[in-house]
C-alpha positions as CSV (number, residue, x, y, z in Angstrom):
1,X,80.9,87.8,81.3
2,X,83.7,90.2,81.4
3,X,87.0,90.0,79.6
4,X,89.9,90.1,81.9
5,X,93.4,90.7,81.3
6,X,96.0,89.7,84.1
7,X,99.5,90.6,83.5
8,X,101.6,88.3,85.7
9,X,98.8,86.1,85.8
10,X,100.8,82.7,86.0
11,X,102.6,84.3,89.4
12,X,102.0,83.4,93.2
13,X,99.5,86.5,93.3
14,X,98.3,86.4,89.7
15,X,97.2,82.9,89.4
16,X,94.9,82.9,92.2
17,X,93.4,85.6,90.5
18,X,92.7,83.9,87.3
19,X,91.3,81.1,89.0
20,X,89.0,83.9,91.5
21,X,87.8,85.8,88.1
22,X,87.2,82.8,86.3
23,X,85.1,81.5,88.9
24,X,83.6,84.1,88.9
25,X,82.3,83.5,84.9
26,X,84.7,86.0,83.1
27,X,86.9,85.5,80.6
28,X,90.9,85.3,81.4
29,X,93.5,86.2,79.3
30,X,96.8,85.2,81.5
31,X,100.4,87.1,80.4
32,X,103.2,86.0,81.8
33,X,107.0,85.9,80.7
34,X,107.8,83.3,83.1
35,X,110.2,85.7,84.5
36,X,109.2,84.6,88.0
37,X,106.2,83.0,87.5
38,X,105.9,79.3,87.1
39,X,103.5,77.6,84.4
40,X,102.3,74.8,87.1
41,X,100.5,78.0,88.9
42,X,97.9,78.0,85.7
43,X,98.1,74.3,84.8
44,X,95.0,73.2,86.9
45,X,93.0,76.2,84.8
46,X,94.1,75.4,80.9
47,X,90.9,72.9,80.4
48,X,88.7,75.7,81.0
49,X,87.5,77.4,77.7
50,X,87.3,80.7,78.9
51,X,91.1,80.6,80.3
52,X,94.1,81.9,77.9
53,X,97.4,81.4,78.9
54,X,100.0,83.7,76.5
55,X,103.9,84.0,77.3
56,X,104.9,87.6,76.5
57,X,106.8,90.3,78.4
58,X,104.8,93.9,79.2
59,X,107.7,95.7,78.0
60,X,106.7,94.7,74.8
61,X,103.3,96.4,73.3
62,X,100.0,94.0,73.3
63,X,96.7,94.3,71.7
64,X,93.6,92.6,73.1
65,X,90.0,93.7,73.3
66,X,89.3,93.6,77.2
67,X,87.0,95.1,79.6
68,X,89.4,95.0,82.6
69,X,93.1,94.4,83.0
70,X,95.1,93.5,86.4
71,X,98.5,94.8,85.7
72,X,100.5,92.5,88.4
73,X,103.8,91.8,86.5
74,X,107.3,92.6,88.0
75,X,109.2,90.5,90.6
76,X,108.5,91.1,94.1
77,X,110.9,89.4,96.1
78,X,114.4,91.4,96.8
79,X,116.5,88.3,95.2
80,X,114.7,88.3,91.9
81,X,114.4,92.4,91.4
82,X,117.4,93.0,92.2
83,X,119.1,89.5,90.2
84,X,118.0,92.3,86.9
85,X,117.1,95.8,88.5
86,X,117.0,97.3,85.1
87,X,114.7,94.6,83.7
88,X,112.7,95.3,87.1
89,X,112.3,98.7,86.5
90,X,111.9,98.3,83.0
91,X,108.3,96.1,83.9
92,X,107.4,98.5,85.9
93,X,107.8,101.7,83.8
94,X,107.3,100.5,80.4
95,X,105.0,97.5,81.5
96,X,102.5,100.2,82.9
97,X,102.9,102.5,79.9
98,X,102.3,99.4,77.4
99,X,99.0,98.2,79.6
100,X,98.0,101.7,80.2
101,X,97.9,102.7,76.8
102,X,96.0,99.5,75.7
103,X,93.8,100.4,77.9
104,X,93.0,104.3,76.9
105,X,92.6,102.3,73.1
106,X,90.4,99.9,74.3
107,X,88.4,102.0,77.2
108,X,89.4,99.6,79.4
109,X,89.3,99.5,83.4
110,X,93.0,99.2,84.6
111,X,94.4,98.4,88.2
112,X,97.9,98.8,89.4
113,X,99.3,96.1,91.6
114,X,101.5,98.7,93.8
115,X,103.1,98.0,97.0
116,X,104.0,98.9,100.4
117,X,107.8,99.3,99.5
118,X,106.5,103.1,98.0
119,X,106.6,104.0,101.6
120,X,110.3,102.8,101.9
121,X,111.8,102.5,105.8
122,X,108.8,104.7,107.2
123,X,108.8,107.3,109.4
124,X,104.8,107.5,109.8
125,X,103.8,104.2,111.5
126,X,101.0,102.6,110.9
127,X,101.3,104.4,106.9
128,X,98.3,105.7,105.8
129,X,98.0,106.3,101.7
130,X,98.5,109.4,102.1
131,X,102.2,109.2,103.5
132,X,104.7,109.9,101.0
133,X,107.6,107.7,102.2
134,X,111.3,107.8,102.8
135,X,112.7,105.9,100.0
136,X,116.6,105.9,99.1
137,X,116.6,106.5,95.0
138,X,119.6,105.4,94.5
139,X,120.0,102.0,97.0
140,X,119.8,98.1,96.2
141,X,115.7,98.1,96.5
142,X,115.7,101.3,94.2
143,X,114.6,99.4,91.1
144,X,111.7,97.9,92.4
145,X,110.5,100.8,95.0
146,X,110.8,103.4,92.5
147,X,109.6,101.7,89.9
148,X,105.6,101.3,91.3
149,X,106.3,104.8,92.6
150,X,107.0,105.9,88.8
151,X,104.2,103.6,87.7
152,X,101.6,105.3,90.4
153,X,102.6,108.6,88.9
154,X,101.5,107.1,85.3
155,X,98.5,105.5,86.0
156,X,97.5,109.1,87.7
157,X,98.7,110.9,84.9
158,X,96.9,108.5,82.2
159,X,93.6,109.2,84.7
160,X,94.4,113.1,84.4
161,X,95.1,113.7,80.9
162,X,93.9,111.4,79.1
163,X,90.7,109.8,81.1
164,X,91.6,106.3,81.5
165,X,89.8,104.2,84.6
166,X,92.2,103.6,86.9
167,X,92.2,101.9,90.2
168,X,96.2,101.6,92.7
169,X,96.2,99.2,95.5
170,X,99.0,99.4,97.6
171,X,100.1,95.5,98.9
172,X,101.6,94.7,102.3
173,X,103.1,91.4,102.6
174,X,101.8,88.5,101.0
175,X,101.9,85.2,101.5
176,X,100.1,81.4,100.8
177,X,99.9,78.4,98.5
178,X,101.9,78.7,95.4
179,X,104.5,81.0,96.7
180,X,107.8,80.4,95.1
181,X,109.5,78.3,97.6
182,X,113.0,79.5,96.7
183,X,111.6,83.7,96.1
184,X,113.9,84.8,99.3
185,X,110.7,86.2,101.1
186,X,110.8,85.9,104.4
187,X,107.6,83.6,105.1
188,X,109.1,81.0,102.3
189,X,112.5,81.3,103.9
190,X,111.4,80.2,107.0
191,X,109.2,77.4,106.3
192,X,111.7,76.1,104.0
193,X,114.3,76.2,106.6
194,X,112.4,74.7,109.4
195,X,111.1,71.7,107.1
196,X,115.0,70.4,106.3
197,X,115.8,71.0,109.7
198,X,118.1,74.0,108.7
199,X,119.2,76.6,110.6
200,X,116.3,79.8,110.2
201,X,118.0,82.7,109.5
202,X,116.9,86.4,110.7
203,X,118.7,89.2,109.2
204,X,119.1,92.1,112.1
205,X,118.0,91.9,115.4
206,X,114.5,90.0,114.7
207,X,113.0,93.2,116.0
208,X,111.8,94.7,113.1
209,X,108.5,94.3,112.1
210,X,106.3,93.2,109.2
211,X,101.9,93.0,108.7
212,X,101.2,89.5,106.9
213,X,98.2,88.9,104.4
214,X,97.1,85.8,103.3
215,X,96.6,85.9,99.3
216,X,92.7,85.0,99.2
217,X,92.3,88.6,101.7
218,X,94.6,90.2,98.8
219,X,92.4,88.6,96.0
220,X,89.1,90.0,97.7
221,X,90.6,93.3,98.0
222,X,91.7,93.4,94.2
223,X,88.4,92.7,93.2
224,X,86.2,94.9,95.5
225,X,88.5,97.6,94.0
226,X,88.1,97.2,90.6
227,X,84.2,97.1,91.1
228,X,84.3,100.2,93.1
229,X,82.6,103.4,91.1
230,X,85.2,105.1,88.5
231,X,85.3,108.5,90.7
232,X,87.7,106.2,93.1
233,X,91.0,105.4,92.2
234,X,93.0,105.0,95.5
235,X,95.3,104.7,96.5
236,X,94.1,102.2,99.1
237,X,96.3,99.9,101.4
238,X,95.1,96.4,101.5
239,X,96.9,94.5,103.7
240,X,96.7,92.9,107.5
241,X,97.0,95.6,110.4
242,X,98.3,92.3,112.5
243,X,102.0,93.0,113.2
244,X,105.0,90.2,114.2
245,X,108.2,90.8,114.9
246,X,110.8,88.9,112.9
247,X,111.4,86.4,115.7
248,X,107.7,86.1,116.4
249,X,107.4,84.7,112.9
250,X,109.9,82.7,113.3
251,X,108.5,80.8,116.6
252,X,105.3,80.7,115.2
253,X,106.9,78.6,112.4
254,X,109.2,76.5,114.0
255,X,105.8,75.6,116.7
256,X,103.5,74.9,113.5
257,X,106.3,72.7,111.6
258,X,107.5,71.0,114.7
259,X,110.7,71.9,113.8
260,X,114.4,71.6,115.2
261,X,115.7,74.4,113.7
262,X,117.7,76.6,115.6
263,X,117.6,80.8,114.9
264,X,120.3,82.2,113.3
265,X,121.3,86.0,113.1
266,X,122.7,88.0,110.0
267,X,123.5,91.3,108.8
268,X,120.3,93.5,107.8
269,X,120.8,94.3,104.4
270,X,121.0,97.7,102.8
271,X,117.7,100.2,103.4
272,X,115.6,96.7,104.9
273,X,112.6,98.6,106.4
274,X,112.4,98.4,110.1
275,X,108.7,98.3,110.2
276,X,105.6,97.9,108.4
277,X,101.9,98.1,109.0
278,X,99.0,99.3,106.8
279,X,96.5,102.1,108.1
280,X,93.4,99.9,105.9
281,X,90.8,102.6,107.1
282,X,90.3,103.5,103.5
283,X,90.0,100.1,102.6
284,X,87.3,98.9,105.1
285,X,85.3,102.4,104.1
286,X,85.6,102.4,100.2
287,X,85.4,98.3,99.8
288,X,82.3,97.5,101.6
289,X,84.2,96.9,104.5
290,X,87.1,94.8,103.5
291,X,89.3,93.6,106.2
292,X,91.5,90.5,106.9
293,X,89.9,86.8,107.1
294,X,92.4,84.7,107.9
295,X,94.4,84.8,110.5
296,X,98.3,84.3,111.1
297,X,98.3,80.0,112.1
298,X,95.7,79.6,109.6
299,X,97.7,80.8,106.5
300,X,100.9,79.8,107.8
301,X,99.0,75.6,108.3
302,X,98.1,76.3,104.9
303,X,101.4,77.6,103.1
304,X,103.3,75.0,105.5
305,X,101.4,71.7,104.1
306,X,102.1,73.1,100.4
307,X,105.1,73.6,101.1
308,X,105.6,70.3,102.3
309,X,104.2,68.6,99.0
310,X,106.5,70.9,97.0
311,X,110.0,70.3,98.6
312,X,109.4,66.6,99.8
């Protein structure tokens, strides 16, 4: 039995991590601020003796003995990082400094939840880890893409000077039971529409396009990570090479929901990448072969019939 830390642990991501690890016959200790994670994620889990649920805020210092810790907390979606972008950042920067050097006192294993958004709009398409990215520093999603970019650098630096076990994952889009319905992600925003009947809105021309991973792919990835050998630290992409434009989403959505909704275009907002896709090469070499379960309908037949027993 391990002892696990997981910072953001009552989040979409987070709390079907808890439940994974504990499953698994570890010990959890959840964090959470409730910033944008929701206590009914972890309710189902609070019976079991070796869960630990514990509202506090990374950018504040804690002290736990632990074997590994999962540092997951900041918002994700664009509407919450950006509703506080210096809070955002602040979780980021100082969240990864407080967890980083808990871990270097404790000799504790340490992954960094990092994202796709360090690639910015891309130029390189599929992006492999080792693109660099074309990210504005000073634009609307600046907080939240700099700030994992600024976290990677510490986690590497932490590793360099100081010898600390560190893993980065880089995560495409995410999506699946216990998302916030209400987050401003795209996949919520469109089931939510099509189940009232509302108009489904698309910002831009629908063209652009996005990879989407069903959270228990994610989960599997996190973990095969941790457990790989100390020499590897990633970067590694996990995400789902499948790519859908927009308006395929959409359609695949309104056909699953049997919905009425007509599609709507808006403005794209500010520096909204015009593609994504993960090169997960590294992934399927260094994680015993990770890849991608479940496919597009599956997820989306899950995430819909949650959905529906959330906003009913």
């Amino acid at each position: 039995m391990k002892k696990i830390l997981v910072t953001g642990g009552a989040g979409f991501i987070g709390s079907h991590l808890c439940e994974r690890l504990l499953k698994e016959g570890n010990e959890v200790i959840c964090l959470d601020n409730y910033f944008t994670g929701d206590k009914k994620n972890v309710l189902h889990l609070l019976e079991n003796p070796y869960f630990e649920m514990i509202r506090h805020d990374v950018t504040e210092p804690f002290f736990a003995e632990v074997d590994e810790i999962y540092n997951l907390a900041c918002p994700a979606s664009p509407p919450h990082y950006q509703y506080n972008p210096i809070k955002t950042i602040k979780t980021s920067v100082l969240g990864s400094i407080n967890m980083l050097g808990m871990a270097k006192r404790v000799n504790a294993k340490i992954l960094q939840a990092s994202t796709s958004e360090v690639y910015g709009d891309p130029e390189v398409h599929p992006q492999p880890e080792s693109y660099w990215g074309n990210v504005n520093p000073i634009g609307p999603r600046s907080c939240y893409d700099e700030g994992k970019r600024c976290a990677e650098s510490l986690f590497i630096n932490y590793n360099q000077q100081n010898g600390v076990k560190i893993k980065i994952i880089r995560i495409f889009n995410t999506y699946g039971t216990r998302m916030n319905p209400y987050d401003g992600r795209v996949v919520s925003n469109f089931i939510v529409q099509a189940l009232k009947g509302e108009n489904i809105t698309i910002y831009g021309d629908g063209k652009q396009t996005r990879s989407f991973q069903y959270v228990d792919d994610l989960v599997e990835g996190m973990i095969r990570m941790m457990a790989t050998d100390d020499t590897f630290i990633g970067p590694v992409n996990i995400g789902n090479p499948g790519e859908y434009t927009m308006i395929e989403l959409a359609e695949k959505v309104l056909e699953l929901t049997r919905s009425n909704s007509k599609i709507i275009f808006e403005p794209l907002p500010q520096d909204d990448p015009m593609q994504r896709k993960p090169d997960i090469s590294i992934a399927r070499k260094e994680l015993n072969g990770w890849e991608p379960k479940i496919e597009l309908e599956e997820g989306l037949n899950k995430t819909i019939n949650y959905f529906k027993t959330i906003i009913a």
